[in-house]
C-alpha positions in Angstrom: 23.8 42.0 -17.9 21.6 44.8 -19.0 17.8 44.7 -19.6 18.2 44.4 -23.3 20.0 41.2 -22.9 17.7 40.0 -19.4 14.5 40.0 -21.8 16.0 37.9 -24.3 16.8 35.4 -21.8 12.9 35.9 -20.3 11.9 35.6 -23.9 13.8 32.5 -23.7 12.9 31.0 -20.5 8.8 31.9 -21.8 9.6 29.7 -25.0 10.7 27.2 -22.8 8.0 27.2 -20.5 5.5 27.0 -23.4 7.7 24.4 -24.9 8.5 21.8 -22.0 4.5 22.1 -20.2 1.7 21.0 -22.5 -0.6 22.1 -19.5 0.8 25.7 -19.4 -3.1 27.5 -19.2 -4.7 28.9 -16.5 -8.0 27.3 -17.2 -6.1 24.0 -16.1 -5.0 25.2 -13.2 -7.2 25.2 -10.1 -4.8 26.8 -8.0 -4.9 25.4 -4.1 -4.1 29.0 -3.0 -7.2 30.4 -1.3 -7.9 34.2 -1.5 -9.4 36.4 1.7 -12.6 35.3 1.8 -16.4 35.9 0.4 -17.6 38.5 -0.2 -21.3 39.5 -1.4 -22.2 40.1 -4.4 -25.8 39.8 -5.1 -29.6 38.5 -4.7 -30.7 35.8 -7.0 -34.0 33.7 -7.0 -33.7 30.5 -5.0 -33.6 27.6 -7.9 -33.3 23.5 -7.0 -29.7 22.9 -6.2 -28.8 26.0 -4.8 -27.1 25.8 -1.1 -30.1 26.2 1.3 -27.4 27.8 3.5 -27.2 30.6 1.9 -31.2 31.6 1.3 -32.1 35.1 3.0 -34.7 34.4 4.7 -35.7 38.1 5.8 -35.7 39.3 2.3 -37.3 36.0 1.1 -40.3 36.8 4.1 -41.2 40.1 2.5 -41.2 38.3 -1.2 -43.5 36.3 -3.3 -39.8 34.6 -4.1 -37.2 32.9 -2.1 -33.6 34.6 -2.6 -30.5 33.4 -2.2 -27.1 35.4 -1.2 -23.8 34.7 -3.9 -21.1 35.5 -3.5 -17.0 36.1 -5.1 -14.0 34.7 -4.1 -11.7 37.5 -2.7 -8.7 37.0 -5.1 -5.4 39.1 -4.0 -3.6 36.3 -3.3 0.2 37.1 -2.1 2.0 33.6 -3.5 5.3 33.5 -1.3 7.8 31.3 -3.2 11.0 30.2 -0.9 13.9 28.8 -3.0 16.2 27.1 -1.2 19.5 26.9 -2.8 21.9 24.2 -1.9 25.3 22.5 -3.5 23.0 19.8 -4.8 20.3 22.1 -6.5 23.5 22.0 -9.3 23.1 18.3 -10.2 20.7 17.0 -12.8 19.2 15.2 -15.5 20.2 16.0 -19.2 21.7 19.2 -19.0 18.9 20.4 -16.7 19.6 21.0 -12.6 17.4 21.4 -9.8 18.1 24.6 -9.6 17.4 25.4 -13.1 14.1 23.3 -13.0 12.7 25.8 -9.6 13.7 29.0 -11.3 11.4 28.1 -14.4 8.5 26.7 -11.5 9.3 30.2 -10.2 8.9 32.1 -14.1 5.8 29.8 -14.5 4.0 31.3 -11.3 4.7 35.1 -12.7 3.0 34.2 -15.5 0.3 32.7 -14.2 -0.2 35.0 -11.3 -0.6 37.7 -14.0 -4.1 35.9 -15.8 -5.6 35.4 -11.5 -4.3 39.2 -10.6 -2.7 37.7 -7.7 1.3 38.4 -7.1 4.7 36.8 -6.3 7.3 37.5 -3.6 10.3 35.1 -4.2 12.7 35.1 -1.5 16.2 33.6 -2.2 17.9 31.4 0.6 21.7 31.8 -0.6 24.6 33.5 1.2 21.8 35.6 2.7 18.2 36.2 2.7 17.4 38.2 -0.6 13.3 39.4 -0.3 12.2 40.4 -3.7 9.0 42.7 -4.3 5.3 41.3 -5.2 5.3 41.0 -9.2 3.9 39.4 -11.8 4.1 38.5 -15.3 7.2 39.6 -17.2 7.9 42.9 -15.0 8.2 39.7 -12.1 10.3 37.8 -14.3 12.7 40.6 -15.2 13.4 41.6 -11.7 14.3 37.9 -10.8 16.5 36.9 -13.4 18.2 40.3 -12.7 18.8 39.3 -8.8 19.5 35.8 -10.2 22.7 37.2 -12.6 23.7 40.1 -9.6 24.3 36.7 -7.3 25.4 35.0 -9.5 23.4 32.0 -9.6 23.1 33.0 -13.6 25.7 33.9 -15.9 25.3 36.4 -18.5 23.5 33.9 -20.7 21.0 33.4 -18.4 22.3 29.8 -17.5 23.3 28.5 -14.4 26.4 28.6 -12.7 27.3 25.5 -11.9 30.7 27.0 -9.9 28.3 28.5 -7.8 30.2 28.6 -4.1 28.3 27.5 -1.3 30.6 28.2 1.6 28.8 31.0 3.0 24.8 30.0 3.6 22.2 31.1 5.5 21.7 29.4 8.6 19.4 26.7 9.2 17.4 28.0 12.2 17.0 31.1 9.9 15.5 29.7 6.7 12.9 27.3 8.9 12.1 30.6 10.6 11.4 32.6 7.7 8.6 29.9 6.6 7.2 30.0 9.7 6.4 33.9 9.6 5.0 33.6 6.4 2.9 30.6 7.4 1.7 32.1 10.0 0.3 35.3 8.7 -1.4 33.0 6.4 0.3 33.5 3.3 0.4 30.6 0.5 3.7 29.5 0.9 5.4 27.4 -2.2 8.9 26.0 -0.8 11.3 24.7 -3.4 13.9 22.8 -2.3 15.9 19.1 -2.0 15.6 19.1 1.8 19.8 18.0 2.0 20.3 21.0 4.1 17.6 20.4 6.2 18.3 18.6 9.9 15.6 20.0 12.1 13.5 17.9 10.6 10.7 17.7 13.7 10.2 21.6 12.6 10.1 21.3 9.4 7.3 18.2 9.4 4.9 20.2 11.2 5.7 23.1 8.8 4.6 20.7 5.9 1.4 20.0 7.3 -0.1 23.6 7.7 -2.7 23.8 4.8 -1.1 26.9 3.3 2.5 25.2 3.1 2.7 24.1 -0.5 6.3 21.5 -0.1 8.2 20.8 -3.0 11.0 18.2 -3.1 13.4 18.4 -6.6 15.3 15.1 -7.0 16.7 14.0 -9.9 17.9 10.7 -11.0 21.0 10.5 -8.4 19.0 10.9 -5.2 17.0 8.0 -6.2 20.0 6.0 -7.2 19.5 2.1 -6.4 23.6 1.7 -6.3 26.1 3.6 -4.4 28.5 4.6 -6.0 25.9 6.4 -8.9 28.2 6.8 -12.1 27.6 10.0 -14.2 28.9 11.7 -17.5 30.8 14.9 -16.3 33.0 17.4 -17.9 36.4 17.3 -16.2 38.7 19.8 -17.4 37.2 19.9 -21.1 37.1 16.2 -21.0 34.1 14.5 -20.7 34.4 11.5 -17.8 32.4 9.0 -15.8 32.9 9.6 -12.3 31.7 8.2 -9.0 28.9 10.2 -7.2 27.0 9.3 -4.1 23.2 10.3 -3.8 21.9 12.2 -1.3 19.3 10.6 0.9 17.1 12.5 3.2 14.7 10.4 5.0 13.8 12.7 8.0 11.4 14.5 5.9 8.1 12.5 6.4 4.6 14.7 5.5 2.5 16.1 3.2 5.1 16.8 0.7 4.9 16.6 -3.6 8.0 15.1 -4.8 9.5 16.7 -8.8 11.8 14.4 -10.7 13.9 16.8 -13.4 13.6 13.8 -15.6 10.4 13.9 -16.6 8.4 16.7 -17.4 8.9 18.8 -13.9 6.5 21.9 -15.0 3.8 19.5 -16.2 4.6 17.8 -12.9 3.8 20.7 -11.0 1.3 22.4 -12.5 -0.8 18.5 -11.7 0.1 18.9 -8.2 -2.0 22.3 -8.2 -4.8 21.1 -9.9 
């Protein structure tokens, strides 16, 4: 795929972001990722309802006035997003798969990390650990749909490949410890996965409960199947079928987790969670 043909499928995923999220704006989005600190910025006259914590008292002792300190946020906020993929990130609702659902959650933080100045590092959990660099907006877009079609998790079209071969995968041990660097340098940490890869899960509950561990679970309509066998439509051969499928249950998984159904409005869905 060459760039020509990569920005008309991140013109496309754009017009799709815009399309399926009525609360795509920053304005509605008061992010949960916290920046460095405060930092000063200036003096201002005390005034009722001001924080009494922050009055100056030495200045305020050599003043007619009492003055209070303000201060900024520290923005520069490094968003570390981990997708995990897995055989079951292909299954879906209508034409839409997990997978395909966290790549546009992925797009939609680019974007959105460009209005706050912050940036994105996605790392890819697939037949090895693929670290992309901090981006934003559509220069972050580019490069990830660009890794995306080089693996091969996206055909030319920017679709996904749904004969994606899962044989070879990154170990276990070495995806839990990956989040737990990150977490622990105090990075905001957005994990997108299913969890049906996931066994340790004693590690991974703690993980979930560190205040800078932002847990997504993507399910769609067959892991919360009520009947087992699940029946689906499916293309067999250029023939479309009902066959038997089982969902996937994952119960270990207990914590402060936000589960995203890809049958209902999943960006919608998310961008709530981070309000």
């Amino acid at each position: 795929m060459n760039l020509v043909e990569i920005e008309k499928v991140v013109a496309s995923i754009r017009s799709n972001l815009f399309r399926n999220s009525n609360s795509f704006s920053i304005g509605m989005l008061k992010s949960h990722f916290k920046g460095a600190g405060l930092q000063f910025k200036e003096h201002q006259v005390y005034a009722p309802g001001d924080d009494v914590r922050f009055i100056d008292w030495k200045l305020s002792a050599k003043s007619d006035n009492t003055f209070v300190k303000t201060f900024e946020e520290e923005r520069n906020v490094e968003i570390i997003v981990v997708l995990d993929l897995s055989q079951s990130m292909l299954t879906g609702y209508r034409g839409v798969s997990k997978l395909q659902s966290c790549i546009e959650i992925a797009c939609l933080l680019y974007l959105l990390a460009e209005q706050t100045k912050d940036k994105v590092k996605v790392i890819i959990l697939f037949d090895k650990v693929t670290i992309l660099p901090s981006q934003s907006g559509q220069g972050g877009i580019v490069l990830f749909i660009s890794m995306l079609e080089k693996m091969g998790v996206l055909n030319e079209k920017g679709k996904v490949n749904l004969l994606l071969d899962f044989e070879q995968k990154v170990e276990e041990k070495k995806r839990l410890s990956i989040l737990k660097s990150f977490i622990a340098r105090g990075k905001e940490v957005v994990y997108l996965s299913d969890f049906t890869e996931i066994d340790d899960h004693e590690t991974l509950n703690k993980l979930i409960y560190r205040p800078n561990m932002h847990c997504f679970k993507i399910v769609s309509p067959l892991d919360e199947a009520k009947k087992y066998p699940f029946s689906i439509l499916s293309k067999i051969k250029g023939k479309k079928r009902l066959v038997n499928a089982f969902a996937v249950e994952n119960e270990g998984v207990k914590g402060r987790f936000k589960k995203i159904n890809v049958a209902n409005r999943y960006l919608d869905e998310f961008v709530k969670e981070m309000l």
